[in-house]
N, C-alpha and C positions, 0 to 999 in steps of 0.2 A: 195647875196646882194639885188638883186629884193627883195626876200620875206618879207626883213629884211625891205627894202623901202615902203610894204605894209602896214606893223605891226607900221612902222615910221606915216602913214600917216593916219591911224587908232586912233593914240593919245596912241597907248597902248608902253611897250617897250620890249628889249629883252637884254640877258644875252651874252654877250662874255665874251669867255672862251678861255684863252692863252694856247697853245699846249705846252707838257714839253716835254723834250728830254733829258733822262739822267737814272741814275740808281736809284732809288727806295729804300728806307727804311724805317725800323720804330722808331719811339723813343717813349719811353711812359716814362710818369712821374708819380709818386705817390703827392697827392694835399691834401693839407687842408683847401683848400679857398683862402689860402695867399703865402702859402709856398710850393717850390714845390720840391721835390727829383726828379732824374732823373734816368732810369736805362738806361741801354747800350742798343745802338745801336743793330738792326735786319736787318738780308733782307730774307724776304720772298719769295716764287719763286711759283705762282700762277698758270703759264701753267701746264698742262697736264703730259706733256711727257715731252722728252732727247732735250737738246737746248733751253726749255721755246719755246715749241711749243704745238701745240692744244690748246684746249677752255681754258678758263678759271675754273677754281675751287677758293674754301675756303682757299687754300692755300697746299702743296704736300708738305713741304716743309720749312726748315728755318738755319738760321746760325747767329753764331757768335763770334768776333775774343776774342781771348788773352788780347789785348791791349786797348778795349772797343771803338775801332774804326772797319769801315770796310776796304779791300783792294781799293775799290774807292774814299775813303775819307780823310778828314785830320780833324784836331780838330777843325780849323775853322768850318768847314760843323756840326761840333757835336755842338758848343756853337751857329750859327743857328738857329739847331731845337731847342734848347732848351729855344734861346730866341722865337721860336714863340709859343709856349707853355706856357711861361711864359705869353705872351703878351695875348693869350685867357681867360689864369685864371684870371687876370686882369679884361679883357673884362666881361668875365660872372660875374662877382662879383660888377663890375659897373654897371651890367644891370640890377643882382637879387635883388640891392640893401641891400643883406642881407649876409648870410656868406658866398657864392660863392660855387664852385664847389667843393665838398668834392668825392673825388675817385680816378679812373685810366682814367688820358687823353691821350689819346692816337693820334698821331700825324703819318700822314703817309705822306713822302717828298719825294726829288727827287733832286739827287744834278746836278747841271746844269751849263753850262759854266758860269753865270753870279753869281752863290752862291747856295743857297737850296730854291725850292719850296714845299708851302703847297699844298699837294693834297685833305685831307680831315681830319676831326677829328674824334674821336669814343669815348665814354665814357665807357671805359671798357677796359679789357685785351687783346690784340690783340690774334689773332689763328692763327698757330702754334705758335706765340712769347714768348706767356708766358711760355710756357715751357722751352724755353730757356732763360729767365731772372731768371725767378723763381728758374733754376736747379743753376744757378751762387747765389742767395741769401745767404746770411749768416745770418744773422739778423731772427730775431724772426716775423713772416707775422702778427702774429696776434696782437704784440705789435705797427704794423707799422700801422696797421688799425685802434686801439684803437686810435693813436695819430691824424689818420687822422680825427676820429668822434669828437675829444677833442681839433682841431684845433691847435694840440703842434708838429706838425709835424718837424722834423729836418732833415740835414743829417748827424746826430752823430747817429740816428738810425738803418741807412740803411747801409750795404756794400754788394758789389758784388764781389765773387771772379774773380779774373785777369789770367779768361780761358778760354774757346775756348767751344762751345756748337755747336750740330748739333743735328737736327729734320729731322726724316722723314716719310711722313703719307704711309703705305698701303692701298691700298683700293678697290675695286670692279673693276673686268673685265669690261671695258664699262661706265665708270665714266670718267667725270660726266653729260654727255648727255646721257646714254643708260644702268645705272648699274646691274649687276646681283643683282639678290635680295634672301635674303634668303638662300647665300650661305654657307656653313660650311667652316671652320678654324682652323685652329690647331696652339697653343701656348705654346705648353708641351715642346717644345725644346727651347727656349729661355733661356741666361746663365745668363739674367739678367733682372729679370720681374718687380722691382723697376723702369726699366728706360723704361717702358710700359703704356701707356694708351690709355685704351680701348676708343671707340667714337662710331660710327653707327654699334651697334651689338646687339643681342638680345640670349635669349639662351633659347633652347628647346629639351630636352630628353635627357641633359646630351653634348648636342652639344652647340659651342660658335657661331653665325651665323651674317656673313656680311649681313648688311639689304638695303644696299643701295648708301649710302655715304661714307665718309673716315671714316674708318674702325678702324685705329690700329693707333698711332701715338709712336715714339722711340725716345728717345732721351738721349745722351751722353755729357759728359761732359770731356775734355783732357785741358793738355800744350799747344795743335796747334789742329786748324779746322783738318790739314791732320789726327791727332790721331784720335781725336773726330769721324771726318766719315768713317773713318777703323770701327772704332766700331759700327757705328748706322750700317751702309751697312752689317759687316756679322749678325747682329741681327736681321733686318725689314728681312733679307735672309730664317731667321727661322721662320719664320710667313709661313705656308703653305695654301692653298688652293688657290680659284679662284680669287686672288688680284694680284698688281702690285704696284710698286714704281719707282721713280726718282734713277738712281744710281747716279748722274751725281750730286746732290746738294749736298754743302759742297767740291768739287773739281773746279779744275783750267778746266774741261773742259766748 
């Protein structure tokens, strides 16, 4: 408060910022300026390690439910996000003056005893998330983008299937404050390399090689999150060499 009494008496000002307290998601909408589609609800799990403990990273990690809500939420918290999403497309379209934000808004919140707070926006597809909205899509992406450039955007375009997704990154010994680098990898025993995508790897002499960051990302698509992470867990399992993953995301621990 002193300091803030300096910067007061200076003529200059400062920023507060309300502390949130609660559980964390994402919601991203597909936009055409005016119109905006929604996809389902995410929760990312960002720590390290087992518990959402250690540093922080890009994200280890992701889920989401059957019923296109999460376990801490209810549909109130989902119509929410979505009205403040709405209210930014809004926003940026009154400000460009011209045809508004055309793409992927991406909304990152926080449901809290008093309702959902915004924590920040991103213009673009969230990481790890889109792999699990994308793995639920039905609808044709590239029809959904044509509408978005052509400003004909609906949601008779869009559907998601009504099931359960789980994501989980592999990644370097020592990540991500200290990662091996350069390390080799093995992904010849994998029963399902459709639900694989590669990220910080590079390949030399016939080797696939961790180079640093989150390495391998899995992801499965079931009836129930428990199915879903039965299967990412024994597949990110068949990822061999000097990586590690979260067992713990997508379960009740």
């Amino acid at each position: 408060l002193q300091f803030a009494q300096e910067i007061f008496e200076k003529g200059q000002a400062v920023v507060i910022e309300e502390k949130f307290v609660g559980e964390e998601f994402s919601l991203m909408s597909f936009c055409d300026g005016t119109t905006l589609v929604h996809m389902p609800p995410v929760q990312d799990h960002k720590r390290a390690y087992v518990g959402d403990t250690g540093p922080n990273t890009g994200g280890m990690g992701s889920y989401s439910c059957e019923d296109h809500l999460l376990p801490f939420m209810t549909q109130e918290h989902v119509a929410a996000a979505c009205a403040i999403n709405e209210a930014m497309a809004r926003a940026l379209k009154a400000e460009s003056g011209g045809d508004g934000f055309k793409g992927i808004l991406y909304g990152a919140f926080m449901c809290l005893n008093r309702g959902v707070g915004c924590i920040k926006f991103n213009a673009r597809f969230g990481v790890p998330e889109a792999l699990n909205v994308l793995a639920l899509l039905e609808s044709d992406l590239a029809a959904i983008f044509e509408a978005i450039s052509a400003g004909t955007l609906s949601p008779a375009l869009v559907s998601f299937a009504r099931q359960a997704t789980v994501v989980k990154y592999a990644c370097p010994f020592g990540y991500p404050d200290a990662p091996l680098k350069n390390q080799a990898i093995n992904i010849s025993s994998l029963q399902n390399p459709a639900g694989l995508f590669l990220a910080a790897v590079d390949e030399a002499n016939g080797q696939l090689l961790a180079t640093g960051s989150r390495t391998a990302a899995v992801v499965a698509r079931a009836n129930t999150v428990a199915e879903a992470e039965a299967r990412v867990e024994a597949e990110v399992r068949r990822i061999s060499g000097s990586v590690f993953h979260r067992p713990d995301i997508g379960t009740t621990e």
